[in-house]
Steps between C-alpha positions, in 0.01 A plus 500: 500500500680298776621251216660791354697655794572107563663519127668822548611399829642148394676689215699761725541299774860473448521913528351456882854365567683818650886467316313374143322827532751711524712310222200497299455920542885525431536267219221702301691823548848318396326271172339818371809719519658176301262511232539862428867432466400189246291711290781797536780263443304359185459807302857624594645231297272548218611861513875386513509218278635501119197519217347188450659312797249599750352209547829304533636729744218491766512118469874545591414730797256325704680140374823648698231567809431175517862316424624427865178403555566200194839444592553550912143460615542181691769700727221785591247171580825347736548830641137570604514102675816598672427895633232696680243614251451822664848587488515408132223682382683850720840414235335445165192785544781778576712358184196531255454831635794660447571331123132691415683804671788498271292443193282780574826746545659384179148565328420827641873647394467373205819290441299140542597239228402188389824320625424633850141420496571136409794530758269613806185235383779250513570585881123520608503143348746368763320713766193299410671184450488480921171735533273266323527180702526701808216695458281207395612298751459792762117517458502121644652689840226694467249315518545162580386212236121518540461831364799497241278439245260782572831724536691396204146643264501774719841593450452450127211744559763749600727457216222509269337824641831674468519392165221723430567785737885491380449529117240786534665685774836393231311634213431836624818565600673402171264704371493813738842499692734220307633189503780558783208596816392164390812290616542765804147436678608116418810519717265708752222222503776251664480717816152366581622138501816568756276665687246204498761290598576681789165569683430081468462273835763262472337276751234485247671329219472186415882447482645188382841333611774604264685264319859430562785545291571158298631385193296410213207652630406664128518177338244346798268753393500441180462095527240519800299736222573239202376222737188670589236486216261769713799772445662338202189546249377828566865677534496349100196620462598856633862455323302530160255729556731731703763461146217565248177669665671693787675827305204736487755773619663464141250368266178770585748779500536387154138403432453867616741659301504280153179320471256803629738778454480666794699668785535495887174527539375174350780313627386578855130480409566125425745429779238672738231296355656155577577636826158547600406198378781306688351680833192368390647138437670518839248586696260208352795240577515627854220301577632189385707311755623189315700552195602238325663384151174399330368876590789673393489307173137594456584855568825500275255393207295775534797738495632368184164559362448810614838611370441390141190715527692801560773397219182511257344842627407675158506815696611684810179455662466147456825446676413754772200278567645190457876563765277578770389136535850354381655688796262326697602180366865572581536586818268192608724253315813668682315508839419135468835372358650734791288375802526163379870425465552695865243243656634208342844585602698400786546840746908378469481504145214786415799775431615300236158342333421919549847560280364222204173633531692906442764326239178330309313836503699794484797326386425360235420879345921517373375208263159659438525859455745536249318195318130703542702793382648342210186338369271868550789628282480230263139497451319651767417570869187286431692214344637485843247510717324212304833330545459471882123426501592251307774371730284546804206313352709207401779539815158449731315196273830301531558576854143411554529145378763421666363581807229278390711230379685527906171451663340195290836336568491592796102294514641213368716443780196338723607356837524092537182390712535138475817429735450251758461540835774412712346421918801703672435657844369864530754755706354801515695772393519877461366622185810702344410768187817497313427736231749747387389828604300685248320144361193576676414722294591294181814685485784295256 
């Protein structure tokens, strides 16, 4: 029993911290509101869109989420090294909040259109552009660097339990009330956060110094991450995956609707599914304190897997068994990639390893949602989910050698013990550590 509240305790810990808490209670209430909009959003276009473009079309919306993400990212990373977090976060929560507003008033009249429903996901996509690497680099603050880890899963644990209190709360309503309420308690939900914000200690943070204003400071990110194999190989690594794997907003819509011919209801019976098993998956990497590239490799393996599975389902039940672990699998490959790159990094540069981290994720959806959404059109939904198992599988075996290859190298390089010794007076002298802050902790 006392190894068990040790376990329990160990994997909370990070919630005993009084400013995580309350952005853990807030960001629950904001995420789920955001996944009833997602499911909303999703089977408003398939309600607008042309016969037999369906598909296409919800590949186009979410890719145009996600576009300033692919193409301005690096300026929301800069941005979050050069302002207060806090401060940020009060900017880009109000701005998502009122674009759900709008899309909920243009639903509920009834004069919404596809044009203005790509229009409005292509402003919430700038709006998140300088909300991701803000947000990710906020929990840091929050914590402090020995329990990021711990937080980061935690926080996962949050999105993830929205994601199956949104989609059945989402459900219902499409079902009961309508699509509009849907977007309207969205652009409610961002009230929590703002107010989150506000009751934190400031003297609590763990605040780093801002960066000043410089030139060429996008381009120093970028060639501090190239020259860094610890954050070079598993951004790649989350680059493919993020492209291929990553667009379960698109492709189980369309498993849903094509493969297993079903409605709202199966849509969010999946998505709540590998929700609860990416709580699950959360909470079981809370208790791990070290990630690392030959764990998140592992892990990424077992994803791809996992996701093939589901691609093969013969029936709905099948894949209703099998997404609960897959969910698992997801959000501990994301939690590990995430807490790893943000421990590796240098604090001066974490806003903009954050941004390649976002750009490698969620940007890379403009390049792989309307490529998921052509190939379910062109064969099937399950064609493409085996497409990014597949990727994953083979994304993390490559990655994983190399790493291997880097170490043995790396053990080949053995120090020179036969040099002789030179008689030279001893002065005794202070003993300076002139690591790089961050090192001790094997940080690149």
């Amino acid at each position: 029993m006392t190894r068990i509240r040790r376990a329990v305790k160990g994997t909370f810990r990070s919630l005993h911290v009084r400013n995580y808490r309350i952005y853990f209670t807030a960001q629950l209430v904001s995420v789920s509101g955001t996944w009833m909009q997602t499911v909303a959003q999703a089977f408003l276009v398939l309600h607008l869109a042309p016969p037999g473009r369906a598909g296409i079309y919800l590949g186009l919306v979410t890719a145009l989420q996600f576009l300033p993400m692919l193409l301005f990212g690096t300026w929301g990373g800069l941005l979050a090294d050069r302002v207060d977090k806090r401060r940020l976060l009060y900017a880009t929560q109000s701005g998502a909040g009122i674009l759900a507003l709008v899309l909920g008033l243009l639903t509920a009249v009834g004069e919404v259109r596809l044009w203005q429903v790509f229009m409005l996901a292509t402003f919430l996509g700038f709006v998140n552009m300088i909300d991701n690497p803000a947000r990710q680099t906020f929990v840091l603050e929050l914590v402090g660097r020995d329990d990021l880890p711990n937080a980061v899963s935690l926080n996962s644990v949050v999105m993830n339990s929205a994601r199956v209190i949104g989609p059945a709360i989402g459900g219902a309503l499409i079902a009961f009330v309508g699509l509009a309420v849907c977007f309207e308690v969205n652009a409610a939900s961002y009230v929590a956060v703002i107010i989150g914000l506000s009751l934190m200690r400031r003297k609590d943070l763990h605040q780093t110094v801002p960066v000043a204003r410089g030139k060429g400071q996008l381009r120093e990110g970028l060639r501090y991450v190239w020259r860094t194999p610890g954050l070079r190989q598993p951004l790649l690594l989350v680059a493919v995956v993020g492209t291929l794997a990553y667009n379960f907003q698109v492709v189980l819509a369309l498993f849903a609707h094509f493969t297993f011919h079903g409605g709202a209801g199966v849509y969010s019976a999946l998505t709540s599914l590998m929700g609860g098993g990416a709580v699950v998956g959360g909470l079981l990497i809370a208790t791990r304190n070290r990630p690392n590239i030959h764990r998140l490799t592992a892990i990424g393996m077992i994803f791809g897997v996992l996701i093939l599975g589901v691609a093969a389902a013969p029936n709905l039940a099948t894949a209703l068994v099998l997404i609960f672990p897959m969910g698992a699998a997801s959000i501990a490959f994301i939690a590990t990639a995430n807490a790893t790159l943000q421990l590796r990094a240098e604090p001066s540069m974490r806003g903009r390893v954050m941004a390649l981290y976002a750009i490698a994720f969620l940007g890379t959806t403009p390049i792989g949602s309307p490529l998921v959404g052509w190939i379910s059109q062109a064969a099937s939904p399950r064609a493409a989910l085996a497409a990014g198992g597949t990727a994953t599988v083979v994304a993390s075996l490559i990655t994983r050698r190399h790493h291997r290859r880097q170490h043995e190298r790396a053990a080949d390089i053995a120090p020179v013990t036969d040099v002789p010794v030179i008689d030279e007076p001893v002065i005794d002298e202070p003993v300076i550590d002139e690591a790089e802050p961050g090192t001790e902790l094997g940080v690149a």
